[in-house]
VEXROKE-271330 format. One record per residue (C-alpha): residue number from 1; residue in three letters; x, y, z. Coordinates in steps of 0.5 Angstrom, whole numbers, plus 500, padded with zeros to 3 digits. Layout:
BEGIN
<rec tiza="NUM" tipa="ala" x="X" y="Y" z="Z"/>
...
//
This chain:
BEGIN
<rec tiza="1" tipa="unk" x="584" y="017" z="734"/>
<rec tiza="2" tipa="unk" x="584" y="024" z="731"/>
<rec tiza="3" tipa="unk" x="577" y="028" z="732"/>
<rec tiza="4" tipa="unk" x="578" y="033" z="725"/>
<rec tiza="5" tipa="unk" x="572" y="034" z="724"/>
<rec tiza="6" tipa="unk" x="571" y="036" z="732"/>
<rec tiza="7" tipa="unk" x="577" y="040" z="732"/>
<rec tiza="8" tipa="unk" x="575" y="044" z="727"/>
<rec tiza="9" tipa="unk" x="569" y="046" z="729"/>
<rec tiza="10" tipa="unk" x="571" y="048" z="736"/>
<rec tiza="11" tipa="unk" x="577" y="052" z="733"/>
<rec tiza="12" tipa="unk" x="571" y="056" z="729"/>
<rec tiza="13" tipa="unk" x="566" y="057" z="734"/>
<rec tiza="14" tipa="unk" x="572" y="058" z="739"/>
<rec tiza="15" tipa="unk" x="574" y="063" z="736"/>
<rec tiza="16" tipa="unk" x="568" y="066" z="733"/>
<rec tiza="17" tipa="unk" x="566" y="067" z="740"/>
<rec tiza="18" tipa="unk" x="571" y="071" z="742"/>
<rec tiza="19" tipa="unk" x="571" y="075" z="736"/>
<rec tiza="20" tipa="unk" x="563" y="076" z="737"/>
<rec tiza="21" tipa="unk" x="564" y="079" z="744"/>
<rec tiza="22" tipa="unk" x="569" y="084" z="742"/>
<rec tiza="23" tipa="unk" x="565" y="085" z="737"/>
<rec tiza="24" tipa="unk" x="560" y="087" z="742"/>
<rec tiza="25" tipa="unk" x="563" y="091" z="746"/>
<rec tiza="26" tipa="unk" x="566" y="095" z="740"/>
<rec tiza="27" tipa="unk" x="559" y="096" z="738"/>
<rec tiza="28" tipa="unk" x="559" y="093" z="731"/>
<rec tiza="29" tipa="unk" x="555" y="087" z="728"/>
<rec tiza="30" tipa="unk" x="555" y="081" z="729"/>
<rec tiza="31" tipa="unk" x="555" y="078" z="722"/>
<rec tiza="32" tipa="unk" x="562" y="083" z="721"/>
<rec tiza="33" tipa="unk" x="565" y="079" z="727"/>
<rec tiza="34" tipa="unk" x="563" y="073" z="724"/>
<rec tiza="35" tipa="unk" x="567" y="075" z="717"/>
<rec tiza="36" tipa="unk" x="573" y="078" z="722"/>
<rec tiza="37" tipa="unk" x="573" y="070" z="724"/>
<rec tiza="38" tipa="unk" x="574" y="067" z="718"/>
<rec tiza="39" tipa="unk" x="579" y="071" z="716"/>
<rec tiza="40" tipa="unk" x="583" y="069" z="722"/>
<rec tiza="41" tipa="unk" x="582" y="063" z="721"/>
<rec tiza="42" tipa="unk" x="583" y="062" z="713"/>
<rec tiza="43" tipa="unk" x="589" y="058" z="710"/>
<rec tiza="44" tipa="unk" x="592" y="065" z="708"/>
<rec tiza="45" tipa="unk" x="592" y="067" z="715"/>
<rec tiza="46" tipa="unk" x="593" y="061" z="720"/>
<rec tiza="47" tipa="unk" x="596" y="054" z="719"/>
<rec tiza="48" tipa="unk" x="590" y="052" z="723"/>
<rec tiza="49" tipa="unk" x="587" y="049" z="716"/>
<rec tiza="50" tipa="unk" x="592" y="048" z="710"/>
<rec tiza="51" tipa="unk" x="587" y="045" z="705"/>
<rec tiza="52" tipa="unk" x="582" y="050" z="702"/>
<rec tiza="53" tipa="unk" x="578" y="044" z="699"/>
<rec tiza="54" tipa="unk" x="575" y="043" z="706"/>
<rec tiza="55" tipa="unk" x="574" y="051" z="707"/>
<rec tiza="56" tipa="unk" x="570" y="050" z="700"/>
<rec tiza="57" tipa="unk" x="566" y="044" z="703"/>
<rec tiza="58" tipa="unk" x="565" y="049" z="710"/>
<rec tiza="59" tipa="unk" x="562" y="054" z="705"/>
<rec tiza="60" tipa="unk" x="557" y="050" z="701"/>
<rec tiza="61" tipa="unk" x="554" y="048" z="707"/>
<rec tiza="62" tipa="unk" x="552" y="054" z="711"/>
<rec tiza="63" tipa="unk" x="550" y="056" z="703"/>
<rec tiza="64" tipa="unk" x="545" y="049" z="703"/>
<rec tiza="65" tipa="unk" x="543" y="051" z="710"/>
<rec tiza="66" tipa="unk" x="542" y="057" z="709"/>
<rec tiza="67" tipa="unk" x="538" y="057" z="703"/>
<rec tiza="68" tipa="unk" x="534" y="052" z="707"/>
<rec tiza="69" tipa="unk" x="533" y="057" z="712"/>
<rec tiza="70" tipa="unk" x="530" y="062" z="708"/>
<rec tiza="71" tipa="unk" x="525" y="058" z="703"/>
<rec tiza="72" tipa="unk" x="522" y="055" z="710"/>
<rec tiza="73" tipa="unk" x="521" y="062" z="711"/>
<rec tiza="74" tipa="unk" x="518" y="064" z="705"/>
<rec tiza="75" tipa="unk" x="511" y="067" z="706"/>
<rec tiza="76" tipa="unk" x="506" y="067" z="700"/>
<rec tiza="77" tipa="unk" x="502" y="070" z="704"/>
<rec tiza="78" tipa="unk" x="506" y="075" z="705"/>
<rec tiza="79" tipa="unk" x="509" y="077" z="698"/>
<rec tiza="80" tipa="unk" x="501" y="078" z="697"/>
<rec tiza="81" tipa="unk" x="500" y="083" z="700"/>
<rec tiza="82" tipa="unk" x="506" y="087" z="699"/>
<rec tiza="83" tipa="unk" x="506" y="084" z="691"/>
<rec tiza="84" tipa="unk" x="507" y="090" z="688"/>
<rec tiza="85" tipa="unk" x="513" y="093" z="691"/>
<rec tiza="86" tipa="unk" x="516" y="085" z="690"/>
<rec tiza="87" tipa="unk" x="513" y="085" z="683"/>
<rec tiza="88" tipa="unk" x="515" y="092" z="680"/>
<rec tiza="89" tipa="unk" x="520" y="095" z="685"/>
<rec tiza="90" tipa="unk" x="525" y="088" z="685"/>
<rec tiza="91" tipa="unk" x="524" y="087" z="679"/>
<rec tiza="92" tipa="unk" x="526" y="094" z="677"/>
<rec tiza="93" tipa="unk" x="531" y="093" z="682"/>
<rec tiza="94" tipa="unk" x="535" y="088" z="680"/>
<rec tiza="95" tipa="unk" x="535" y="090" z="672"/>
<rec tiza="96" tipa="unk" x="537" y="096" z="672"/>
<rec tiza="97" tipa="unk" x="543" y="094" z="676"/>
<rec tiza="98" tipa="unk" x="544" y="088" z="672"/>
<rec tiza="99" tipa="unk" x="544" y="093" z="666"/>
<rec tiza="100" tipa="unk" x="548" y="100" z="670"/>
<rec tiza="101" tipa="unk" x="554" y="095" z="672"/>
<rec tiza="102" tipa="unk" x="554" y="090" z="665"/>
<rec tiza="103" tipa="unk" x="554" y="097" z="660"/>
<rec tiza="104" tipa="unk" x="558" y="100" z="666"/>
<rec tiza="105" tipa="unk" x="564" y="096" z="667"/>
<rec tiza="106" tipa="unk" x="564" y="094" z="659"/>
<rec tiza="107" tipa="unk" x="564" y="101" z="657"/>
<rec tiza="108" tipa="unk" x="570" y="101" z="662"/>
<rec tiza="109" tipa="unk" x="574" y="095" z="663"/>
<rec tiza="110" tipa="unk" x="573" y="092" z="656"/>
<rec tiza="111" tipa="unk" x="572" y="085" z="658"/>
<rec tiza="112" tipa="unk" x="567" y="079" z="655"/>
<rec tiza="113" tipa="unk" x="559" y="081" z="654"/>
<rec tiza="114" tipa="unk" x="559" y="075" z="659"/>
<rec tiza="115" tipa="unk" x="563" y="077" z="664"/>
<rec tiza="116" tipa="unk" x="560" y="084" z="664"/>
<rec tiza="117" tipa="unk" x="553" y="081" z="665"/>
<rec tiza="118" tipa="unk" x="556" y="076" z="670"/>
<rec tiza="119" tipa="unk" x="559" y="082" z="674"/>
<rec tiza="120" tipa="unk" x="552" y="085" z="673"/>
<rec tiza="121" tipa="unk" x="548" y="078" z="677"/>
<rec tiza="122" tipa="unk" x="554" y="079" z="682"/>
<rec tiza="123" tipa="unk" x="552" y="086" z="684"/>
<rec tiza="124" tipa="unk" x="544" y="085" z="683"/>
<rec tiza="125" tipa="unk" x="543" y="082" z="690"/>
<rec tiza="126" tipa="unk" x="544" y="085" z="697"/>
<rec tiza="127" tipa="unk" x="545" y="082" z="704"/>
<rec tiza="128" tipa="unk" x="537" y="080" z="706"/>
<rec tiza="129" tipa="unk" x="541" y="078" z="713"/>
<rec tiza="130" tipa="unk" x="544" y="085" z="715"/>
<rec tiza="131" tipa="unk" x="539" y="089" z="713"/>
<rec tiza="132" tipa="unk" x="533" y="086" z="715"/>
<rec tiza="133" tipa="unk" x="537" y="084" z="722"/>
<rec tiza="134" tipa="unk" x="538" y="091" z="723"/>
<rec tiza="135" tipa="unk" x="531" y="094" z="720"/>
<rec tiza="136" tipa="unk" x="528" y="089" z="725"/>
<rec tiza="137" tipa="unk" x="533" y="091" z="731"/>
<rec tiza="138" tipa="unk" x="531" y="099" z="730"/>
<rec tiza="139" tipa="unk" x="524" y="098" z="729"/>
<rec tiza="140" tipa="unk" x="523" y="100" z="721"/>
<rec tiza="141" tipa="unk" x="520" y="095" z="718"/>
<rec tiza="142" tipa="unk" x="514" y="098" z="718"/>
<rec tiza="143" tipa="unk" x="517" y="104" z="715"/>
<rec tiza="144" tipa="unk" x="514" y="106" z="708"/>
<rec tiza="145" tipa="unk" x="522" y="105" z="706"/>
<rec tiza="146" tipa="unk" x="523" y="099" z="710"/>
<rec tiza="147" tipa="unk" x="517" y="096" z="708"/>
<rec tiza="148" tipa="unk" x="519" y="097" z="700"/>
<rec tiza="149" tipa="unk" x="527" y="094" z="702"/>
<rec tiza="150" tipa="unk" x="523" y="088" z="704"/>
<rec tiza="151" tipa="unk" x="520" y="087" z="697"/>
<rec tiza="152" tipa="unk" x="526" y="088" z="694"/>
<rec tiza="153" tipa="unk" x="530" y="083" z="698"/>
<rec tiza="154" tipa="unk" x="524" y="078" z="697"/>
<rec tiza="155" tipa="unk" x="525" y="078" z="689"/>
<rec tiza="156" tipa="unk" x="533" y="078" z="690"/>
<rec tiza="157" tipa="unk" x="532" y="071" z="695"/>
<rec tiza="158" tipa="unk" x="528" y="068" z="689"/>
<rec tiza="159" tipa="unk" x="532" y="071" z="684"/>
<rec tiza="160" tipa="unk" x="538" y="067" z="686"/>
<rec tiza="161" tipa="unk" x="535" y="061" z="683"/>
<rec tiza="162" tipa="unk" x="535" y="063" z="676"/>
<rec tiza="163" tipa="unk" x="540" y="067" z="676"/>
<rec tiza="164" tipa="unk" x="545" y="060" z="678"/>
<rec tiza="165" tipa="unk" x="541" y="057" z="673"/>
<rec tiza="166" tipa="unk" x="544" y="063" z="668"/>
<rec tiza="167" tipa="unk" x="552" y="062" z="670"/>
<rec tiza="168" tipa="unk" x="553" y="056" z="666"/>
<rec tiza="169" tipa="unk" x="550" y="059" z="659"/>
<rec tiza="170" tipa="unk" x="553" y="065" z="659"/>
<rec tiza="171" tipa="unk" x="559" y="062" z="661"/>
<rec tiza="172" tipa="unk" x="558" y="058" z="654"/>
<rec tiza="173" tipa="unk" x="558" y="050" z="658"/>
<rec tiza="174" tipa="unk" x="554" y="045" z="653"/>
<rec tiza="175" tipa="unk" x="554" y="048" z="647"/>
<rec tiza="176" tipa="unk" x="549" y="052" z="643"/>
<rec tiza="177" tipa="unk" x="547" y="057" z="649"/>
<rec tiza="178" tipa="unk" x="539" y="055" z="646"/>
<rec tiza="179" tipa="unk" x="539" y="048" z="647"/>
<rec tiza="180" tipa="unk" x="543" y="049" z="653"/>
<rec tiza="181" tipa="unk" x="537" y="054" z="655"/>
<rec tiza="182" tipa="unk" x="533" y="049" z="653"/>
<rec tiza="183" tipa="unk" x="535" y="043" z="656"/>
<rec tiza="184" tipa="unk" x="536" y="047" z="662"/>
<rec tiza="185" tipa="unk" x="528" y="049" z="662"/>
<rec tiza="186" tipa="unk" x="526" y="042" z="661"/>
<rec tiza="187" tipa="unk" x="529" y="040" z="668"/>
<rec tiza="188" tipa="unk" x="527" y="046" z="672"/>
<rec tiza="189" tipa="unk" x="520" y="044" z="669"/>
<rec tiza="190" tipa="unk" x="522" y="037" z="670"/>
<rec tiza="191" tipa="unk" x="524" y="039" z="678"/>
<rec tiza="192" tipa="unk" x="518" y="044" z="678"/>
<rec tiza="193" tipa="unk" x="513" y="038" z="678"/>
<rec tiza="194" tipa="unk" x="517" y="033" z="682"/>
<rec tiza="195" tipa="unk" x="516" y="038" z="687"/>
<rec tiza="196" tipa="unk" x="510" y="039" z="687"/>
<rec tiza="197" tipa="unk" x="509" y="032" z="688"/>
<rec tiza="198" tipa="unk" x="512" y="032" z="694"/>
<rec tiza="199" tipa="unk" x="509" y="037" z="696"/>
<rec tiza="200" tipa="unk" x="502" y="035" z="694"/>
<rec tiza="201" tipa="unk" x="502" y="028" z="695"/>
<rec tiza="202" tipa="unk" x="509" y="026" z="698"/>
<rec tiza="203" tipa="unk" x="512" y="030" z="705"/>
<rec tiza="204" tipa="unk" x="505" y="031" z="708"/>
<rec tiza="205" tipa="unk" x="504" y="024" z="708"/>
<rec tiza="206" tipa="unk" x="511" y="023" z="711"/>
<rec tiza="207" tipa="unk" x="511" y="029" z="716"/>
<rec tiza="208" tipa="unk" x="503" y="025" z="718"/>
<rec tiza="209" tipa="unk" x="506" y="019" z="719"/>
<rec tiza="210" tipa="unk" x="513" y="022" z="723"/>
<rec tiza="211" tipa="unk" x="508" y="026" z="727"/>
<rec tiza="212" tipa="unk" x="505" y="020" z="730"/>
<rec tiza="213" tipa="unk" x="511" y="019" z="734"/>
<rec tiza="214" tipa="unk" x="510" y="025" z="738"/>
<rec tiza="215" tipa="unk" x="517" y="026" z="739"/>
<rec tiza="216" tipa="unk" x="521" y="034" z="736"/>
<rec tiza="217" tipa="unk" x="527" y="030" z="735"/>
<rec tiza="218" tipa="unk" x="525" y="025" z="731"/>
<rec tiza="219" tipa="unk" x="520" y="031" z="727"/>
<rec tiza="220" tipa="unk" x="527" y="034" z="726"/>
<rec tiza="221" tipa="unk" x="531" y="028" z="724"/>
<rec tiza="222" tipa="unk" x="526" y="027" z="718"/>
<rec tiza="223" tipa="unk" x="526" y="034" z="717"/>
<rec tiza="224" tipa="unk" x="534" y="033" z="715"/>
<rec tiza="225" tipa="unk" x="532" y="027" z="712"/>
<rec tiza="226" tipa="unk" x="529" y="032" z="707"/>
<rec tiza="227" tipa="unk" x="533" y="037" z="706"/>
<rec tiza="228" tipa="unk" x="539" y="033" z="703"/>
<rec tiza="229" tipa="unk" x="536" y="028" z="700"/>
<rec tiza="230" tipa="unk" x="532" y="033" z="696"/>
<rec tiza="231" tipa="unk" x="538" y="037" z="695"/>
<rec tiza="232" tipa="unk" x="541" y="030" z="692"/>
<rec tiza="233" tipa="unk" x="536" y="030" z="687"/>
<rec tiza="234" tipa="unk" x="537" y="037" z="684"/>
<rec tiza="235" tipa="unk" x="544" y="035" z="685"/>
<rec tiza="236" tipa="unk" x="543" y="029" z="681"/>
<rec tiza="237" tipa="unk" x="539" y="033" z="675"/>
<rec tiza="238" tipa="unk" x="545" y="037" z="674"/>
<rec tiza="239" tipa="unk" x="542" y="043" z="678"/>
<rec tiza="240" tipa="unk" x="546" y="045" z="685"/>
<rec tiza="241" tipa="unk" x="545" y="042" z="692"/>
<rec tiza="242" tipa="unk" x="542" y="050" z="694"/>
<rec tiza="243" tipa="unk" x="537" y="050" z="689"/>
<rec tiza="244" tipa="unk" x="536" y="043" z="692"/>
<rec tiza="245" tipa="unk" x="535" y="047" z="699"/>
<rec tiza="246" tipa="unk" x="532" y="052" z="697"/>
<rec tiza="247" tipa="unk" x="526" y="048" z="694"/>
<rec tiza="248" tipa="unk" x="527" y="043" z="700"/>
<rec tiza="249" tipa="unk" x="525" y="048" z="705"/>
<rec tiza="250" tipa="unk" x="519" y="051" z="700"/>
<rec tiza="251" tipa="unk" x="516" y="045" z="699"/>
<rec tiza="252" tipa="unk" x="516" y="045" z="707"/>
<rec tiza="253" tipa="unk" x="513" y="051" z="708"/>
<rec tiza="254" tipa="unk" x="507" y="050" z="704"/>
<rec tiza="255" tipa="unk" x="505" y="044" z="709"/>
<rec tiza="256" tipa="unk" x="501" y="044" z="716"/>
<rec tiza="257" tipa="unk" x="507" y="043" z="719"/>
<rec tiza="258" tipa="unk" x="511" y="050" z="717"/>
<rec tiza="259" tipa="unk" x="511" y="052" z="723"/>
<rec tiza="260" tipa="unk" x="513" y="047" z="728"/>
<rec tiza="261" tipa="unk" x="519" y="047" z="722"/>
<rec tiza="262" tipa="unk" x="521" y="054" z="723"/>
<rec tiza="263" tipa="unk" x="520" y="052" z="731"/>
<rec tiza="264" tipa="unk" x="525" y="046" z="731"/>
<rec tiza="265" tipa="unk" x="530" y="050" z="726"/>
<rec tiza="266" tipa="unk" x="529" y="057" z="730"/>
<rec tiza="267" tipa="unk" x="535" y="056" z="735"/>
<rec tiza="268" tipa="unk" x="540" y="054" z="729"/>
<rec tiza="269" tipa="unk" x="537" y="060" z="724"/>
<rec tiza="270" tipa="unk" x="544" y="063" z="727"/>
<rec tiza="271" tipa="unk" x="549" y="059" z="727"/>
<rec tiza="272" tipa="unk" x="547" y="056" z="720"/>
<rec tiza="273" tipa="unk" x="548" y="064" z="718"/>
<rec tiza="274" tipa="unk" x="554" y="064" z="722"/>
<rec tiza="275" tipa="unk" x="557" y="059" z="719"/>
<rec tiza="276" tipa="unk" x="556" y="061" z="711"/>
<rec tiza="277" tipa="unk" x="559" y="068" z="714"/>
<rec tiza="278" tipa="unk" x="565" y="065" z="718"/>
<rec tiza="279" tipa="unk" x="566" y="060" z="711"/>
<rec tiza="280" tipa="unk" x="566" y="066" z="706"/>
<rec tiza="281" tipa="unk" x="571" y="069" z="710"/>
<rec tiza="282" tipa="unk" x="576" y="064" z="711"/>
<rec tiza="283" tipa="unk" x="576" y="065" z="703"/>
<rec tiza="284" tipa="unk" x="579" y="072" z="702"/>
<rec tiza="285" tipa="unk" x="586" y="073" z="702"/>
<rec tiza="286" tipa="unk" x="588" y="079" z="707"/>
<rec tiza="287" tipa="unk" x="595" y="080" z="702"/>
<rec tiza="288" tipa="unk" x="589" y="083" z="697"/>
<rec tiza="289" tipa="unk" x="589" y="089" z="701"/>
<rec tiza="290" tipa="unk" x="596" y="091" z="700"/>
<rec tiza="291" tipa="unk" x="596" y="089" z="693"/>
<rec tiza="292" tipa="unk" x="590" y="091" z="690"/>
<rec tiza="293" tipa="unk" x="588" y="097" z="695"/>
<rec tiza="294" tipa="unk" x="587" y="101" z="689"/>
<rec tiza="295" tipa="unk" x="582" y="096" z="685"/>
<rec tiza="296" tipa="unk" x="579" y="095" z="692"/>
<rec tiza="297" tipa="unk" x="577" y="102" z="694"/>
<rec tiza="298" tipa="unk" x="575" y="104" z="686"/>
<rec tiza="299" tipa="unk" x="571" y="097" z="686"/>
<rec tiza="300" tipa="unk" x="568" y="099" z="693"/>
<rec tiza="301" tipa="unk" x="565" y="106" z="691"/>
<rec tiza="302" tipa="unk" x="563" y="104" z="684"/>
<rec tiza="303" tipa="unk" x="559" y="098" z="687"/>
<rec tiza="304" tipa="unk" x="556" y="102" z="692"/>
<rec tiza="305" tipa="unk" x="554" y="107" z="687"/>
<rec tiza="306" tipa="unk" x="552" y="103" z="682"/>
<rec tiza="307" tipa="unk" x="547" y="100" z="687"/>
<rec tiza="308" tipa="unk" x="544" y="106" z="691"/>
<rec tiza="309" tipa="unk" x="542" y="109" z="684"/>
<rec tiza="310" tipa="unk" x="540" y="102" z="682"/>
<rec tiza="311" tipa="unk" x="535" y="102" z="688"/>
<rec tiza="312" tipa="unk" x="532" y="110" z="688"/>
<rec tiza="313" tipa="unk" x="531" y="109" z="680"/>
<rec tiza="314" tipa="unk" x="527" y="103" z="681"/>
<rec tiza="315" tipa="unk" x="522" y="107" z="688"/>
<rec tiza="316" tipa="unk" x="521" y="113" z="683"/>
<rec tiza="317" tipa="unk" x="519" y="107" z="677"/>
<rec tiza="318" tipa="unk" x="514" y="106" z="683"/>
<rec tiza="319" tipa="unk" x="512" y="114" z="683"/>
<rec tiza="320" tipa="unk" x="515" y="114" z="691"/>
<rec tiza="321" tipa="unk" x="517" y="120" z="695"/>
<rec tiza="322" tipa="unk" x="524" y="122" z="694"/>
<rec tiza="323" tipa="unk" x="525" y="121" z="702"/>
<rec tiza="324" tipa="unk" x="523" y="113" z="701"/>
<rec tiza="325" tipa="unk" x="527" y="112" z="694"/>
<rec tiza="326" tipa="unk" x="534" y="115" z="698"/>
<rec tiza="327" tipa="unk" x="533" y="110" z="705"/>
<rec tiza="328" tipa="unk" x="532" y="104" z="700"/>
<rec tiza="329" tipa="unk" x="537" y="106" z="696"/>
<rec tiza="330" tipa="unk" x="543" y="107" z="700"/>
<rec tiza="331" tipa="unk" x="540" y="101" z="705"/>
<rec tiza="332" tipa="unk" x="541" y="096" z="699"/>
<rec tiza="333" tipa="unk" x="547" y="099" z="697"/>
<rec tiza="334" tipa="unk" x="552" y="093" z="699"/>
<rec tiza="335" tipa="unk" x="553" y="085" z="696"/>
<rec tiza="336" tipa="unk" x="549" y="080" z="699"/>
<rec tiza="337" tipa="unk" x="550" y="074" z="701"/>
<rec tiza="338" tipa="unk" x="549" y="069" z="696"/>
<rec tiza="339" tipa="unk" x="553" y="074" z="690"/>
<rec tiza="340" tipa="unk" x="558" y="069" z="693"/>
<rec tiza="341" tipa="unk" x="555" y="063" z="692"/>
<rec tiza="342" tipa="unk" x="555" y="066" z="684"/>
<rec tiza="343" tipa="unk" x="561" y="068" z="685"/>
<rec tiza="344" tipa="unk" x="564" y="061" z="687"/>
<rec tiza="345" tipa="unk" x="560" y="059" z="681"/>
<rec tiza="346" tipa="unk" x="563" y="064" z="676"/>
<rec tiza="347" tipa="unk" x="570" y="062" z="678"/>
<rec tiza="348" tipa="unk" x="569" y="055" z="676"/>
<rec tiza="349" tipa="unk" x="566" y="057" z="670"/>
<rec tiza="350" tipa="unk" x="572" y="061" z="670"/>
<rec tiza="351" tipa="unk" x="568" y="068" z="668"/>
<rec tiza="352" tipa="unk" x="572" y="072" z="674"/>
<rec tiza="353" tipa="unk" x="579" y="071" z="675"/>
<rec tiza="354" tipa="unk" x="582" y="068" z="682"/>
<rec tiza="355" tipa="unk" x="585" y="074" z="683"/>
<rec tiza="356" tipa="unk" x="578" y="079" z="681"/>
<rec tiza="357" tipa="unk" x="575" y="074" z="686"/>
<rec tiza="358" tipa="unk" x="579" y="076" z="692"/>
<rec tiza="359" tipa="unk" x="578" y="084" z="690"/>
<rec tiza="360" tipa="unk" x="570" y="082" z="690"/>
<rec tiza="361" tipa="unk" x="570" y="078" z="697"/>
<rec tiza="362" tipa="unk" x="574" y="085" z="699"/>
<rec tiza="363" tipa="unk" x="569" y="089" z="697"/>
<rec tiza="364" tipa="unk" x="564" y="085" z="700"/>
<rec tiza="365" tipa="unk" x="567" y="085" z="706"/>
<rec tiza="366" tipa="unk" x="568" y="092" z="706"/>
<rec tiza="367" tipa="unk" x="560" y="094" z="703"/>
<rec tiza="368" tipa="unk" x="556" y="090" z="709"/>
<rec tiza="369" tipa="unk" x="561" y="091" z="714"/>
<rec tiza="370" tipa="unk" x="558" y="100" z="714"/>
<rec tiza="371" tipa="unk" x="551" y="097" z="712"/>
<rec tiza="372" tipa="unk" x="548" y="097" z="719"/>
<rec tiza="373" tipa="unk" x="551" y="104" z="720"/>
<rec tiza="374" tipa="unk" x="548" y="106" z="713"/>
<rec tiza="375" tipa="unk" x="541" y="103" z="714"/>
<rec tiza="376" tipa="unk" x="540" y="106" z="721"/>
<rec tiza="377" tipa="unk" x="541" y="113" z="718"/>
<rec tiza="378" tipa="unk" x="537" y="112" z="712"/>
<rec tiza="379" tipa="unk" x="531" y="116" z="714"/>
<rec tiza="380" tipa="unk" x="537" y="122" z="714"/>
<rec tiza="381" tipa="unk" x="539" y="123" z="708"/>
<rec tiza="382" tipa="unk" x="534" y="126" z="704"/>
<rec tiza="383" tipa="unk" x="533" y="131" z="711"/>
<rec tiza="384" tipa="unk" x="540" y="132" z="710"/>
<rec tiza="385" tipa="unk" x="541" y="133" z="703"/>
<rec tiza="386" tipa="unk" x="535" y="138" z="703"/>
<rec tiza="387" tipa="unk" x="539" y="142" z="708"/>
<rec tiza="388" tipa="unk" x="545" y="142" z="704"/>
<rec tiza="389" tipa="unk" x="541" y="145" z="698"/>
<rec tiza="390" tipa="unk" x="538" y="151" z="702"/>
<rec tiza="391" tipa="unk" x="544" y="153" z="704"/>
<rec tiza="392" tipa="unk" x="548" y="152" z="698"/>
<rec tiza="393" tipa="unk" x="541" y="155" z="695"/>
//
């Protein structure tokens, strides 16, 4: 009998590992060994996995079960408290790199108005994983820009629920767009109330009852049971199963039971992320390096741009010092992880060529591999500019 599935997963956790802890010993984030893994492992690198279809199944895996992960941890209470910067400066972020990168690439490329916005969703979000991780690992947090960095993050991770549901209108798929925007609000309205039903009446009831059995593992095995039976519904009313995921792991959160989930999820938190990074890796073709370097770099310094004035436009709308706008915005500067979920999803609408879809997973790759670097230095661009105007001066 052959073990595919085993085989496959100890090949990708194999290799990750001694990746990781070369990794390690070269000083460079873990999420980049991760990246380098799935490289190694695509049906363009190695013969290992032949079929790209699994490779896709791999990849909508680690998105449904992160997504997952990060509703359940989802604080309104938090969001409260830094509501303003989450309100005004996400808000801000995310249209004015909507518009910059929209008007930018129009006014350049000359592709489809649909195409420009769709490059504009893709480039609005920023790597939520990398930078908290790394905010968190050098104890900036709590710093004022770290603090705004947060909200800004937490506006991007709800934002990727409407931005998903905008990809097959601008596309053009189910005809007038008014009644497509229209038909589509009925059945965020009509999940919006199924979930609070569940969450209201349902789950708590359920979780109650799974409580009484005084067993972790089968607390857990419910908690499954949730997530994709939640993520198939969303499924079924024509939405996608990380959408799905994302409500599932909401709805949790608002119980009594939020922090035993966190708890029972915790140790696989990582390799849950590990597992999206590994998949999104496997996807990219090394040959774009030597066919398109020259898109790469341009791509590269142009999303890294657009981004950084994109984040210190929106602290200053805010009326932030320059020290603060500067640290957010070239920390934010990179494509974050669920601009691949949008980008698998444009390239089934066909709003991004393959061939462009292989320059942005570069690009992505190269942005959040000098993230770390770049959001640990952050508090030194501003010292360092002021030192370079007065000399120049």
């Amino acid at each position: 009998m052959e073990h595919h599935i085993l085989l496959n997963i100890c090949a990708i956790f194999g290799v990750a590992t001694a990746v990781v802890i070369i990794c390690r010993f070269l000083k460079i984030r873990y999420i980049i060994g991760y990246l380098i893994t799935g490289i190694l492992l695509s049906p363009n690198t190695s013969s290992f996995f032949t079929d790209m279809e699994e490779v896709d199944v791999y990849a909508e895996i680690g998105v449904i079960l992160l997504l997952f992960t990060i509703g359940l941890e989802f604080s309104f209470d938090k969001l409260k408290k830094i509501k303003h910067y989450v309100l005004g400066g996400g808000s801000a972020q995310v249209f004015f790199t909507i518009l910059l990168t929209a008007v930018l690439i129009w006014l350049t490329m000359r592709p489809s108005w649909e195409e420009s916005i769709f490059w504009g969703f893709l480039y609005a979000l920023s790597s939520t994983a990398i930078v908290i991780k790394t905010l968190q690992d050098t104890n900036k947090i709590v710093t004022p820009h770290g603090k705004f960095i947060l909200a800004v993050l937490l506006f991007q991770d709800i934002m990727i629920v409407p931005l998903m549901l905008m990809i097959p209108i601008i596309a053009g798929v189910g005809g007038n767009p008014l009644s497509a925007f229209g038909w589509l609000l009925g059945k965020v309205v009509l999940m919006g109330g199924i979930a609070y039903l569940l969450a209201r009446f349902v789950i708590p009831y359920f979780l109650k009852n799974v409580m009484k059995i005084q067993s972790q593992e089968v607390f857990l095995i419910a908690l499954i049971f949730l997530v994709t039976g939640i993520a198939l519904l969303t499924e079924q009313l024509g939405l996608s199963l990380a959408l799905g995921a994302f409500i599932a792991g909401l709805i949790i959160a608002e119980t009594n039971y939020d922090h035993m989930a966190i708890t029972c999820f915790l140790p696989f938190r990582y390799v849950f992320m590990s597992f999206f990074f590994i998949s999104m890796g496997m996807l990219l073709n090394y040959e774009i390096f030597l066919t398109d370097l020259g898109w790469i770099v341009f791509w590269t310094l142009f999303a890294f741009a657009v981004k950084a004035v994109a984040g210190i436009l929106a602290v200053k709308v805010l009326g932030l010092e320059w020290k603060t706008a500067l640290a957010v915005g070239f920390s934010i500067a990179q494509i974050g992880e669920f601009s691949f979920v949008l980008a698998q999803s444009g390239l089934q609408y066909e709003l991004i060529s393959p061939n462009n879809y292989q320059i942005f997973l570069a690009v992505s790759i190269i942005l959040m591999s000098v993230t770390p670097f770049i959001v640990t230095n952050a508090e030194k661009i501003h010292p360092t500019l002021q030192k370079m105007m007065i000399k120049n001066g």
